[in-house]
C-alpha positions in Angstrom: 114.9 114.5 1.7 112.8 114.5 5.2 109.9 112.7 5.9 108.2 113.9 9.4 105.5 111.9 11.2 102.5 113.7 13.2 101.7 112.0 16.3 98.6 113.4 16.6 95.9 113.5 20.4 93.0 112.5 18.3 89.7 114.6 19.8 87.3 111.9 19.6 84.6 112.9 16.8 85.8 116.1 16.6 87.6 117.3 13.0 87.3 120.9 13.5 90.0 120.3 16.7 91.4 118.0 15.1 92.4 120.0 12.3 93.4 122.9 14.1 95.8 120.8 16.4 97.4 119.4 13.3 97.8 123.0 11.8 99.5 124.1 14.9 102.1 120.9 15.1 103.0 121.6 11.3 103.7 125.1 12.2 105.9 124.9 15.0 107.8 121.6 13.2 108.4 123.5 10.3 108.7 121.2 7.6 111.1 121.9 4.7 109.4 122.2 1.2 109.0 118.8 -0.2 108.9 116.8 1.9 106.7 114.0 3.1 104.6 114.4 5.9 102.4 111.4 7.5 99.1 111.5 9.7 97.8 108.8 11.7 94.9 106.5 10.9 91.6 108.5 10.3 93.3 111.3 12.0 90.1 113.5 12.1 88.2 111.3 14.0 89.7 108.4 16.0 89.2 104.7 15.0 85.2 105.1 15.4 82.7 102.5 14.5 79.8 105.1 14.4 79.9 105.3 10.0 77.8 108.5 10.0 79.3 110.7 12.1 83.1 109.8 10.6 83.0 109.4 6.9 83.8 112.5 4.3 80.6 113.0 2.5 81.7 116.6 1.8 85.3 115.5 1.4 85.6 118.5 4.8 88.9 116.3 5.2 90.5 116.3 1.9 90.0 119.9 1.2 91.8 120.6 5.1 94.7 118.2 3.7 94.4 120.2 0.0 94.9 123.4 1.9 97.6 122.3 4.4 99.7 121.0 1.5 100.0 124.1 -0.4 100.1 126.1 3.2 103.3 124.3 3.7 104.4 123.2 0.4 104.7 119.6 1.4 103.4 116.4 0.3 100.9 114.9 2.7 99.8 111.3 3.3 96.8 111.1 5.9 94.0 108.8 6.9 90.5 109.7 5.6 87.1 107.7 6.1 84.8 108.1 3.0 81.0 106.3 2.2 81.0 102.9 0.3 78.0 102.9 -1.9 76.5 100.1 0.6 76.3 102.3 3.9 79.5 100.7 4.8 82.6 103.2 5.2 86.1 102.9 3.8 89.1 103.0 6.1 91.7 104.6 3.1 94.8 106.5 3.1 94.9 109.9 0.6 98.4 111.3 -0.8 98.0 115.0 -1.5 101.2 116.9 -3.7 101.8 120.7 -2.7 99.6 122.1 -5.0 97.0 120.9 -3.1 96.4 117.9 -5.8 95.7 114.4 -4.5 97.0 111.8 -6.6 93.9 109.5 -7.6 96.6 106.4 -8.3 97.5 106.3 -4.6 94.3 106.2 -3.1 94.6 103.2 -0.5 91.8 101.2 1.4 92.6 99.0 4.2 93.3 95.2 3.0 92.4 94.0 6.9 89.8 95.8 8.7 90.4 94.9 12.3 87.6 91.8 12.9 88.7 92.4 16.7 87.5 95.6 17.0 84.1 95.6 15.1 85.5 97.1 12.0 84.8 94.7 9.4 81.2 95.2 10.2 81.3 98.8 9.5 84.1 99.3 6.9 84.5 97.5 3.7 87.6 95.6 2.9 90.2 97.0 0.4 91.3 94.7 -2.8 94.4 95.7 -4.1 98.0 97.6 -2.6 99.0 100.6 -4.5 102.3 102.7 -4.5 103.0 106.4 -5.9 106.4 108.3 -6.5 107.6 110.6 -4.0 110.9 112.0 -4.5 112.0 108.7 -6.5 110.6 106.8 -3.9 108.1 104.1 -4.3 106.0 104.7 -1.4 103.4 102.3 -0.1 100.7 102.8 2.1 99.6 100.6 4.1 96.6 101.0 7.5 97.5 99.6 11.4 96.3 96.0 11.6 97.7 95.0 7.8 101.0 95.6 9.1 100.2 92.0 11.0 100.6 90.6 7.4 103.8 90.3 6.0 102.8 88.6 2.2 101.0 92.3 1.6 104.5 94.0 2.2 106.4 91.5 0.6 104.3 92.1 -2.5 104.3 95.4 -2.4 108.2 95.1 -2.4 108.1 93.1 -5.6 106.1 95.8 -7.3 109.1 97.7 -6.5 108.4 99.2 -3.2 111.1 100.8 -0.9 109.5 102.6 1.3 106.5 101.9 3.9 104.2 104.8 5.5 102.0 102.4 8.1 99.8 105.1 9.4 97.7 103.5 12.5 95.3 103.6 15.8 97.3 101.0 17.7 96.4 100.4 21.3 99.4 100.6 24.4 98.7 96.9 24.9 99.9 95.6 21.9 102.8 98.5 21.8 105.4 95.4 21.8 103.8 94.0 18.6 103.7 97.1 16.6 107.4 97.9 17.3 108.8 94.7 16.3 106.8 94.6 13.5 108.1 97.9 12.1 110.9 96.7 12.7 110.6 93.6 10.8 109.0 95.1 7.6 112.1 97.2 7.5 114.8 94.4 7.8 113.1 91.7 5.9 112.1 94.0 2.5 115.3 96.1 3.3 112.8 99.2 3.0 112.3 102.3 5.3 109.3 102.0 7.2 107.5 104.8 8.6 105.0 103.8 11.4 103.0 106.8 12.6 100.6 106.2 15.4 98.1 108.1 17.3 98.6 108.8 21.2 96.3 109.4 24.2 92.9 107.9 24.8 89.5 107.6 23.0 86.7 106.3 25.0 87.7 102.8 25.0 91.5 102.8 24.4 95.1 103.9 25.6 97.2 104.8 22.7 100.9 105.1 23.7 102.1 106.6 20.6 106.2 105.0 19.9 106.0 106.3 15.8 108.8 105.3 14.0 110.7 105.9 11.3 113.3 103.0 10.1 115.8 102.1 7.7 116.3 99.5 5.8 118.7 98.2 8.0 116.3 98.2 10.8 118.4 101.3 12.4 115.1 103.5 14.4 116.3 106.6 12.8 112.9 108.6 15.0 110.9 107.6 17.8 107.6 109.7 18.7 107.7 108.6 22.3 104.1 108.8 24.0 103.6 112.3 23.4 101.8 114.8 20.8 105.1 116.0 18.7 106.0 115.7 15.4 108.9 113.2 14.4 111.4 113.8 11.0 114.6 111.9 9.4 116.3 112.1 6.6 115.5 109.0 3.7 118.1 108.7 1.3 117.2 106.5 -1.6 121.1 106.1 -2.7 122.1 104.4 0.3 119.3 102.2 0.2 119.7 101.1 -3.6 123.3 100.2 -2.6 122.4 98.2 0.2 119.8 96.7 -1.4 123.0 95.7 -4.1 125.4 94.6 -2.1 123.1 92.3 0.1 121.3 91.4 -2.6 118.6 88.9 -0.2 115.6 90.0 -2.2 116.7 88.5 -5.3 116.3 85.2 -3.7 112.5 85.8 -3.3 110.4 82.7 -4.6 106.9 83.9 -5.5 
């Protein structure tokens, strides 16, 4: 089965452009029905502090993913920012099937809002990891600066997780970082890991893209590059169960 990865221009503030770019990279990649396809972190917006103007209080952003998923027939996971009941926002990831259904169980918020940046300020933090089945997969989600802490992956793995979507705003000068790091989720939980990044510039930041997608023996099976394209592989869960078997390193976890 294919999993494809939308390395998205973000327009900064604007959904309506946003959306309609995203449409037209889903139609030219042509996805096969099924499949998985992954958005960058708040996709609709860019990685903006400014609560109000970004988070869905008419859920305009789930109802675009609703109707892209059945357009397409495809199962999307995407970035949204929603309200917190405090004024706050909430940085989460939504997994929509292709009947236009989001499944409430793999609703994800962001364990590590980026301190750095400001966003802990304006977003709340997220408690708990979650996972959903895709395709017999155990995908799960996690947001750009968690992937800087491996115990949240290595937990998720013991929950039974094989596969990774790490859906991010990450900035050209740390590209180094976010590509070893991939790459090191992949090797160490022997798990795909899909890293989908934004590229081009918001009014602060250079993004420079490099979206991956990984196997679980750290092979780069895709590479977005630093342009606006759309990225695909092919996961095959056999292959990775019999890895997973005949290396058997996980087993020898201790907590």
């Amino acid at each position: 089965m294919k999993i494809y990865g939308v390395q998205l221009d973000i327009q900064w503030e604007n959904k309506a452009a946003n959306y309609r770019r995203v449409h037209e990279l889903m139609e030219k990649a042509a996805p096969e029905a099924g499949s998985l396809i992954v958005l960058p972190e708040m996709f609709a917006t860019g990685f903006s502090m400014n609560v109000a103007n970004v988070v869905e209080n008419s859920a305009e952003t789930e109802r675009f993913l609703q109707d892209l998923a059945r357009e397409f027939s495809v199962n999307i996971l995407a970035g949204v920012a929603v309200s917190n009941s405090d004024e706050m926002g909430r940085n989460e990831t939504i997994f929509v099937t292709p009947h236009g259904e989001e499944e409430r169980g793999a609703r994800y918020c962001k364990m590590h809002p980026f301190t750095f940046g400001g966003e802990s300020a304006r977003f709340v933090r997220g408690e708990k990891i979650c996972s959903f089945l895709w395709q017999n997969f155990n995908v799960a989600p996690f947001i750009c600066y968690d992937l800087r802490f491996p115990e949240i992956f290595r937990r998720a793995t013991k929950n039974g997780a094989n596969l990774f979507c790490v859906i991010a705003n990450w900035p050209s000068p740390r590209e180094a970082h976010w590509r070893a790091l991939l790459l090191a989720r992949a090797i160490e939980n022997q798990a795909y890991v899909i890293g989908i990044n934004r590229c081009g510039d918001d009014p602060k930041l250079h993004y420079s893209g490099r979206s991956q997608i990984i196997d679980p023996h750290g092979q780069i099976l895709a590479d977005g590059g630093s342009e606006e394209g759309v990225i695909s592989a092919e996961v095959d869960l056999a292959a990775l169960e019999t890895y997973r078997r005949e290396f058997p390193v996980l087993a020898d976890m201790k907590f």
